[in-house]
C-alpha positions in Angstrom: -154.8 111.4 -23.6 -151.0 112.7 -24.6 -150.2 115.6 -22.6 -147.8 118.0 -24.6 -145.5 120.5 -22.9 -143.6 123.2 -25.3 -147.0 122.9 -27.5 -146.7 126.6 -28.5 -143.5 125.9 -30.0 -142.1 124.1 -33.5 -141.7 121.1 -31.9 -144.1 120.9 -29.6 -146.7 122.2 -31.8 -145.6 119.3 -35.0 -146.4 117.0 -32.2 -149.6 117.6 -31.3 -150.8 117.9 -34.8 -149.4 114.8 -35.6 -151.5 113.3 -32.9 -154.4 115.2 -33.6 -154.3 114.0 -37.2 -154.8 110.1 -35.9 -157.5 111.8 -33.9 -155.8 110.9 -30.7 -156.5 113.5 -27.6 -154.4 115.9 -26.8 -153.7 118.0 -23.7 -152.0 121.0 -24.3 -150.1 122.3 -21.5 -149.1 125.8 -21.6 -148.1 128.5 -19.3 -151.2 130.5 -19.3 -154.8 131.1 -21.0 -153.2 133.1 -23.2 -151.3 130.7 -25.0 -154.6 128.4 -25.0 -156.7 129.9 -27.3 -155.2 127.9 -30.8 -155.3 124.6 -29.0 -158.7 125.3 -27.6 -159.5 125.7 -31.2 -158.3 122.6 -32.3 -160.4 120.8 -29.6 -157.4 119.9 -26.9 -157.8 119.8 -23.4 -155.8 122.7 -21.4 -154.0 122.2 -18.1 -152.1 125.4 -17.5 -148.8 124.7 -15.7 -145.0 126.0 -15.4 -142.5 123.8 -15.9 -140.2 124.6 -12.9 -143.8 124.0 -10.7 -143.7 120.2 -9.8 -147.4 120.8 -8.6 -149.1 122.4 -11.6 -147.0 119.8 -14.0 -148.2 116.6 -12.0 -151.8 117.5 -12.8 -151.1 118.2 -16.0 -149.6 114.8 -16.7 -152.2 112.8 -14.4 -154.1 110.2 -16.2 -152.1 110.3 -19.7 -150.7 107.7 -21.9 -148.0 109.8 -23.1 -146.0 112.7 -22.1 -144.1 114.7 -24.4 -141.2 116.9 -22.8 -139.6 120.0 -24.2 -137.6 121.1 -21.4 -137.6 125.3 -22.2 -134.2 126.3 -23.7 -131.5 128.3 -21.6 -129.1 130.0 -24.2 -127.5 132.0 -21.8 -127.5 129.7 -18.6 -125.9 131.0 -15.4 -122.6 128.2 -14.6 -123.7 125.5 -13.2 -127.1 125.7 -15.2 -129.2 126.0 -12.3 -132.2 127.2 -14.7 -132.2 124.0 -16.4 -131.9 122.1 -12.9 -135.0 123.7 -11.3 -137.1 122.6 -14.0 -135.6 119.0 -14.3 -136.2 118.7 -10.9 -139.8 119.7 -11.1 -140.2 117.9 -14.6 -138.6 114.6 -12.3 -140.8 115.1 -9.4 -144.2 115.0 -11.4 -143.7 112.1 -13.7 -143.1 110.1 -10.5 -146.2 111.6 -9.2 -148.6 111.3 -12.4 -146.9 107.6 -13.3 -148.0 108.3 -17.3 -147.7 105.2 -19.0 -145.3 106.5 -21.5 -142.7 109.5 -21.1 -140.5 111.3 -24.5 -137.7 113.7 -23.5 -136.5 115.5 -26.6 -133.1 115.5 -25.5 -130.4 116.5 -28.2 -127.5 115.2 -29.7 -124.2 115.1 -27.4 -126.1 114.3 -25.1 -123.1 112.0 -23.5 -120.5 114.3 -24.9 -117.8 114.6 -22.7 -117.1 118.0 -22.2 -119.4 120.5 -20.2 -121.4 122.8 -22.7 -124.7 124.7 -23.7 -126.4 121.3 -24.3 -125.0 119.8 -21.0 -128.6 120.6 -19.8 -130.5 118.0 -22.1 -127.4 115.3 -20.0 -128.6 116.5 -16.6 -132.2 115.9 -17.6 -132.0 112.3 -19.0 -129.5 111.7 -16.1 -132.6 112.6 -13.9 -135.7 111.0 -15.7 -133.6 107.9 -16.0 -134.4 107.1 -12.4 -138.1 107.4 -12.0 -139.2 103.8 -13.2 -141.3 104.6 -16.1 -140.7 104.0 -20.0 -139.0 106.8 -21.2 -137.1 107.8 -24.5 -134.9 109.9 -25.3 -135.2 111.7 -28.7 -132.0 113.1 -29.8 -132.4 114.9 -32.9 -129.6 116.8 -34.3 -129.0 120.6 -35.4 -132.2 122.3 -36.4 -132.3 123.3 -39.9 -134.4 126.2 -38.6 -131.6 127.2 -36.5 -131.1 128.9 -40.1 -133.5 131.8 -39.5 -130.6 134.2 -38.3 -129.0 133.8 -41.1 -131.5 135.3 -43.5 -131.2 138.5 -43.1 -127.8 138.7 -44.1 -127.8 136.0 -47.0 -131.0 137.9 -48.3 -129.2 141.5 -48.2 -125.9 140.8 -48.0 -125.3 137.5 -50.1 -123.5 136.1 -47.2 -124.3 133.7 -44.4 -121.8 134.1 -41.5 -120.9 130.5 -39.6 -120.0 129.3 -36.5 -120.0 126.2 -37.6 -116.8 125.6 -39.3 -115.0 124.6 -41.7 -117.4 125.5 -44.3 -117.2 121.8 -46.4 -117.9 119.9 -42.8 -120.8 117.9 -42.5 -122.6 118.5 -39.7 -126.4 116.3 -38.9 -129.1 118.7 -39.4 -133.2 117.8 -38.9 -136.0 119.6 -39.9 -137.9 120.0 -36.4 -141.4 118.7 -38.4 -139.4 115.5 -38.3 -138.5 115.9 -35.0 -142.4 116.1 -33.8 -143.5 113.7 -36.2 -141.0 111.0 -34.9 -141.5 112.1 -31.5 -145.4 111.5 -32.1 -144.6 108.2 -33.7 -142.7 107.3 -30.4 -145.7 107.9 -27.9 -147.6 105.8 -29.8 -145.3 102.6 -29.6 -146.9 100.0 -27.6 -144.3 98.6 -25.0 -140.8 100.2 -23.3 -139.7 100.9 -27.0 -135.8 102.5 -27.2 -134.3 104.6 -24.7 -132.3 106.2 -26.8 -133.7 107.3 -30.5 -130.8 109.4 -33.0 -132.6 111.7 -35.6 -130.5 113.1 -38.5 -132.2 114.4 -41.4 -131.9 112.6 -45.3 -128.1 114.2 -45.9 -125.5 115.4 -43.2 -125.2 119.3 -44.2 -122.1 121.7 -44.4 -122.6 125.6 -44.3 -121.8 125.3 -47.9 -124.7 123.7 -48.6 -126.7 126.0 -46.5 -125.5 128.5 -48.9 -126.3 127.2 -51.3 -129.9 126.4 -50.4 -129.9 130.1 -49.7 -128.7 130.5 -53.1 -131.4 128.6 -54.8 -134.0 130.2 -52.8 -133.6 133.7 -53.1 -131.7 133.7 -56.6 -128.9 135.4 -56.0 -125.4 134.4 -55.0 -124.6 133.5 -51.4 -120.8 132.5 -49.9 -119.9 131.5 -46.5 -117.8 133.5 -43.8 -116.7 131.6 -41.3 -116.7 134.2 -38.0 -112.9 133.4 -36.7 -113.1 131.9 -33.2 -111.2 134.4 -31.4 -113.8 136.9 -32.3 -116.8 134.8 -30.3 -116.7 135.8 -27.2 -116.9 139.8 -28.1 -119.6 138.7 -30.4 -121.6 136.9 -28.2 -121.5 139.3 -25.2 -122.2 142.3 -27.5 -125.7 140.6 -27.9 -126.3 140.3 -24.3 -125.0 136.8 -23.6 -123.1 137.2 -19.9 -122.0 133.8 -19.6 -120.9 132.8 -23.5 -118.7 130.2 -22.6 -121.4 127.2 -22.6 -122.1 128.4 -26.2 -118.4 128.7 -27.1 -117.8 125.1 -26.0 -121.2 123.6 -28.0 -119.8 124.8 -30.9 -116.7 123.8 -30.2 -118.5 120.3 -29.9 -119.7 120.2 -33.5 -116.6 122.2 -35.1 -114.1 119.4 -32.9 -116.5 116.2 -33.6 -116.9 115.9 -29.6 -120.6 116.3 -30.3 -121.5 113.8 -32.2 -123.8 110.4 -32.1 -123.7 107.7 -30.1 -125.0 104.9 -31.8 -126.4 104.0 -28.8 -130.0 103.6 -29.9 -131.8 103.5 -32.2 -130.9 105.4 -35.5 -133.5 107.3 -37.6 -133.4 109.4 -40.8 -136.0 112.3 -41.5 -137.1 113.5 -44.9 -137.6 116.9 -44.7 -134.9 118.4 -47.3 -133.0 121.8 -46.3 -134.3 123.3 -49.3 -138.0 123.2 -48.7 -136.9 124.7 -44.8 -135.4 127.2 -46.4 -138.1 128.2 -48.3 -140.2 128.5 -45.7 -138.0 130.5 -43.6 -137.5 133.3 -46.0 -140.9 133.2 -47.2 -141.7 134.0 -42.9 -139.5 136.7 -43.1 
C-alpha cells in the first residue's frame, strides 16, 4: 500500500494515478470525506488526516510501503515560517511512528540555497525527515511550468505576459508537475535506500521569452514580455493580500540572482513534458 498525502492536488494526484496504472494500492489521504469521493471512485483506500495532526497522519501512514509527502504550500508564511514548522513536526513525528518502508518528500529546488526565502520551508523539512532513520528522498523538481496559469489572462487579452522572473532571455529550470508525479511514483517503487537527493528539470531550461512565445503559438496571436521592475514588488504583492512579501521577494531574487539553483548533489533527471503541450492545456482550462 502507498499512502499519498496532497492527492487532491497536481502532484499528488499524477502520483497516484501513476501507481494506480501498475495496479499498485493506493491510500489516499485527504483532509476530509469530502475530498474522498474521486479516489473512492478509483478504488483507493481513505484515511482522513491533517497534516499538522501527528495522530491522524501516523495512521494514515501505518502499514505502507511508500509514503509520498506534499508538505501544503505557505505563500504568505508568517517570519519564521511557523506554518510550515507545525506540519514538519507532525509530518516528522508520524513517520517515526508508522516506520513506512519507504518515504518521498517533494522538496524543491534551492533547497540548500543560502539565503532565507519563500522555499526555506521545503530546507526545514528535509532538515527534519533527515533524522528519523528511514529511506527517504528528496525530490527536487524545479519551477512549475503551470506556475504559468496567472499569466493567461493577460497574454490571452492583453498579448502580454508580465515577469518576475527576469531578465526575459534567462534560462530558468522549469518541470511539467505530470513529470514531477510520475518520477516521484517511479521513486516509491525503487527497491532499496535509492538517492537522497533526486534534481528534476524538464527537456529544455526556459526563459520568459519562450513562455511567450509558447503563449504565442497557442493562442495565435502575438505575445511580448514585461518584466515588472523590482522596486514595484513589494506594493504589488501586498495589494493582493500578501502581509509578509519579503519571503517571496527573496525566492525570486533566488532564480533572478542564480542563488537558487541545483545542487548536483543527487541524482539528476530530465522530464519530457514540453511547455507547449502545458500550455495548451492551461488555456484550454481557462
Amino acid at each position: 500500500m502507498y499512502a499519498i498525502t496532497g492527492i487532491t492536488g497536481k502532484v499528488g494526484g499524477a502520483v497516484a494515478r501513476s501507481l494506480l496504472a501498475e495496479r499498485l494500492p493506493v491510500r489516499a489521504v485527504v483532509r476530509n470525506e469530502a475530498k474522498a469521493a474521486e479516489w473512492r471512485t478509483r478504488g483507493c483506500d481513505i484515511a482522513l488526516a491533517e497534516m499538522d495532526d501527528a495522530a491522524s497522519l501516523t495512521s494514515a501512514f501505518r502499514g505502507a510501503a511508500g509514503v509520498f509527502i506534499l508538505p501544503p504550500s505557505e505563500f504568505d508564511p508568517e517570519p519564521g515560517f511557523p506554518e510550515a514548522k507545525r506540519v514538519i513536526a507532525a509530518v516528522t513525528a508520524a513517520l517515526a511512528e508508522a516506520r513506512p518502508g519507504k518515504v518521498v518528500c517533494l522538496s524543491t529546488i534551492g533547497a540548500d540555497a543560502p539565503h532565507e526565502n519563500l522555499l526555506t520551508q521545503r530546507t526545514l523539512m528535509e532538515q527534519s525527515l533527515e533524522q528519523v532513520g528511514l529511506s527517504v528522498t528528496f525530490l527536487r523538481p524545479g519551477w512549475f511550468m503551470e506556475n504559468a496559469l496567472w499569466d493567461v489572462p493577460s497574454a490571452r487579452d492583453e498579448g502580454v505576459l508580465r515577469s518576475f522572473l527576469q531578465p526575459a532571455d534567462k534560462l530558468f529550470p522549469m518541470v511539467a508537475t505530470q513529470d514531477v508525479g510520475g518520477l516521484a511514483a517511479a521513486l516509491l517503487r525503487e527497491n532499496g535506500n535509492g538517492t537522497p537527493v533526486v534534481e528534476l528539470e524538464g527537456p529544455a531550461r526556459i526563459s520568459p521569452n519562450d513562455l511567450a512565445r509558447a503563449f504565442a503559438t497557442v493562442l495565435k496571436r502575438t505575445v511580448r514580455v514585461e518584466t515588472v521592475p523590482r522596486a514595484s514588488w513589494e506594493q504589488i504583492f501586498r495589494s493582493q493580500g500578501t502581509r509578509n512579501p519579503l519571503p517571496r521577494i527573496r525566492m525570486l531574487d533566488g532564480f533572478n540572482e542564480g542563488w537558487i539553483e541545483f545542487s548536483e548533489r543527487g541524482r539528476s533527471v530530465k522530464g519530457t513534458t514540453a511547455l507547449e503541450s502545458v500550455i495548451a492545456e492551461l488555456v484550454r482550462a481557462t
